[in-house]
Structures are given as C-alpha cells and as structure tokens.
C-alpha positions in Angstrom: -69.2 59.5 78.9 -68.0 56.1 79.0 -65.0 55.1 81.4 -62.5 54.6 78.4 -63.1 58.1 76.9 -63.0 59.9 80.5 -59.4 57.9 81.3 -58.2 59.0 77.9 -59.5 62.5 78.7 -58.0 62.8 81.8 -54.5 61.6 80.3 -54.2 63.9 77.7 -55.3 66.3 79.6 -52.8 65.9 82.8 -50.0 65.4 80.2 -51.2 68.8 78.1 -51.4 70.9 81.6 -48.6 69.3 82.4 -46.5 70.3 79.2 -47.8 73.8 78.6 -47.1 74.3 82.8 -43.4 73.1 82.0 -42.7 75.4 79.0 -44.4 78.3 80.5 -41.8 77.8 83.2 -38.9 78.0 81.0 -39.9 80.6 79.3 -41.0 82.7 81.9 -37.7 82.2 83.9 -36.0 83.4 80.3 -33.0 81.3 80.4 -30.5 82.6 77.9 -30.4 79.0 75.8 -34.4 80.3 75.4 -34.0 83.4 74.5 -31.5 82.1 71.9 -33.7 79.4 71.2 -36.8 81.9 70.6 -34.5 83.9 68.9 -33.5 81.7 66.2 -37.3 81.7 65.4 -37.2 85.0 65.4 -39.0 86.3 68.1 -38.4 88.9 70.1 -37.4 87.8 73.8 -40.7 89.7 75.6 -42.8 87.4 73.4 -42.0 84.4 75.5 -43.0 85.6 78.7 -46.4 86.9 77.0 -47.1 83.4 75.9 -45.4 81.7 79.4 -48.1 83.8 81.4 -51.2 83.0 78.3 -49.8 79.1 79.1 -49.9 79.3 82.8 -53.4 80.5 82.4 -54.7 78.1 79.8 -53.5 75.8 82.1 -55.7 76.7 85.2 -59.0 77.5 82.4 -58.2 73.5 81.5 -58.6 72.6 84.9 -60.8 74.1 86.8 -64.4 72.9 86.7 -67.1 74.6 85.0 -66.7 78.2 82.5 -67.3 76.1 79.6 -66.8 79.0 77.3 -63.3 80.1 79.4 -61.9 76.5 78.3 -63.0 76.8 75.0 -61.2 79.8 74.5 -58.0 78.1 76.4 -57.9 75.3 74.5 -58.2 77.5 70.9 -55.2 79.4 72.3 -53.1 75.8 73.2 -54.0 75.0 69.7 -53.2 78.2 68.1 -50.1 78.8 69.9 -48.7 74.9 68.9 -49.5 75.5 65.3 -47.8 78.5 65.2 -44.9 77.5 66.9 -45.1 74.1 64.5 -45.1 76.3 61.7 -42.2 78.6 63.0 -39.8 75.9 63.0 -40.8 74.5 59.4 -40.5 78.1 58.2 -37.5 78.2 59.8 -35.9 74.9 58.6 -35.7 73.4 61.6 -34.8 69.8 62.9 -37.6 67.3 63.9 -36.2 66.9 67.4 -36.9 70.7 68.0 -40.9 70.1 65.9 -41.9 67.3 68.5 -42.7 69.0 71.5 -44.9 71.2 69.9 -47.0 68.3 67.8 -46.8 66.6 71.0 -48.7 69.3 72.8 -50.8 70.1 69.8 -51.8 66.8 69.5 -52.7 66.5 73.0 -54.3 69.4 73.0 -57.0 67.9 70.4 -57.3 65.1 72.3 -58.1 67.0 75.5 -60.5 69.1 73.5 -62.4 66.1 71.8 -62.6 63.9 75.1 -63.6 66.5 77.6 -66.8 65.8 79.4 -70.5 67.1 78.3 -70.3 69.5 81.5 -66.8 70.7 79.9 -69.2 72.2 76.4 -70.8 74.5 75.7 -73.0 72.5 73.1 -72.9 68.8 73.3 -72.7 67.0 70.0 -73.5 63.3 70.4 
C-alpha cells in the first residue's frame, strides 16, 4: 500500500467513524427534534436507537485490527444504512441540506472500503 492511498484511507476512515460515532449519538440520546426528524421519514422512533447501537458497532468493527470478514460486514451495513436513508429523503421530498450528511457518509464509507489495507480483506485484488 503506498503512503498516498494509506493517508487517504486513514482520512476517510477517521472522518466515517467519526460521523457514524456522532449520529449514533444523537440518535441514541433520542432528542425530540430526532424523533421528529426520523418521523418525518417515517420511521418509527425505536428504529433509531436500533441503528444508533448497529453504528456504534460498525464503528469499533472499522477500527479494530484484524476480523477481516467482521469489517466487511460493517462496512456493507454503513453502506446500506446511507443508501437507505439517501433514498428516504428523496422518497420523501426532502431538501439537499437534509441529503448531505448521508452522501457524505456514504461516500466515505466507499472510500474507506476501497483504500483499506491488504490485512483489512479478505481477498486482495491487485
């Protein structure tokens, strides 16, 4: 891995834990602007503590070294999770200033995913 791609891993990656730690915050903490927030998706309010907690520990999967196939897993989850909350606003007709934290995170999430070290794979495709 050369120097440029493990800085550029390392930033998206920090950033993306970094994100997903924040949001998980909020939403566990279920603030009532969330909760009406969520609601005006229309989710139910238990859903955002389901996917605070799946953040929290996507989060820690991300970071910690080694389980390869545990990180896979997290980041398919990160990228799930911001599609589908990218599409819930579209569906939804909502504002782009209410979209961007979600492309944000899913596009750091891809980044993350297509920087991370060989040791960080399960197969290594070169």
């Amino acid at each position: 891995m050369t120097k440029r791609n493990k800085i550029i891993y390392w930033i998206a990656t920090l950033w993306l834990a970094l994100g997903m730690t924040s949001t998980a915050i909020v939403q566990l903490s279920a603030m009532k602007t969330e909760n009406d927030f969520m609601a005006g998706l229309g989710y139910p309010p238990y859903f955002q503590k389901i996917i605070g907690c799946w953040k929290i520990l996507g989060v820690i999967a991300i970071l910690v070294p080694k389980f390869p196939l545990l990180k896979e897993w997290a980041y398919a989850g990160f990228f799930f999770a911001m599609s589908g909350a990218l599409l819930s606003h579209i569906a939804v007709g909502g504002v782009m200033k209410d979209m961007f934290p979600s492309l944000l995170l899913l596009i750091l999430t891809a980044i993350s995913w297509y920087f991370r070290p060989a040791d960080r794979r399960i197969l290594s495709f070169n």
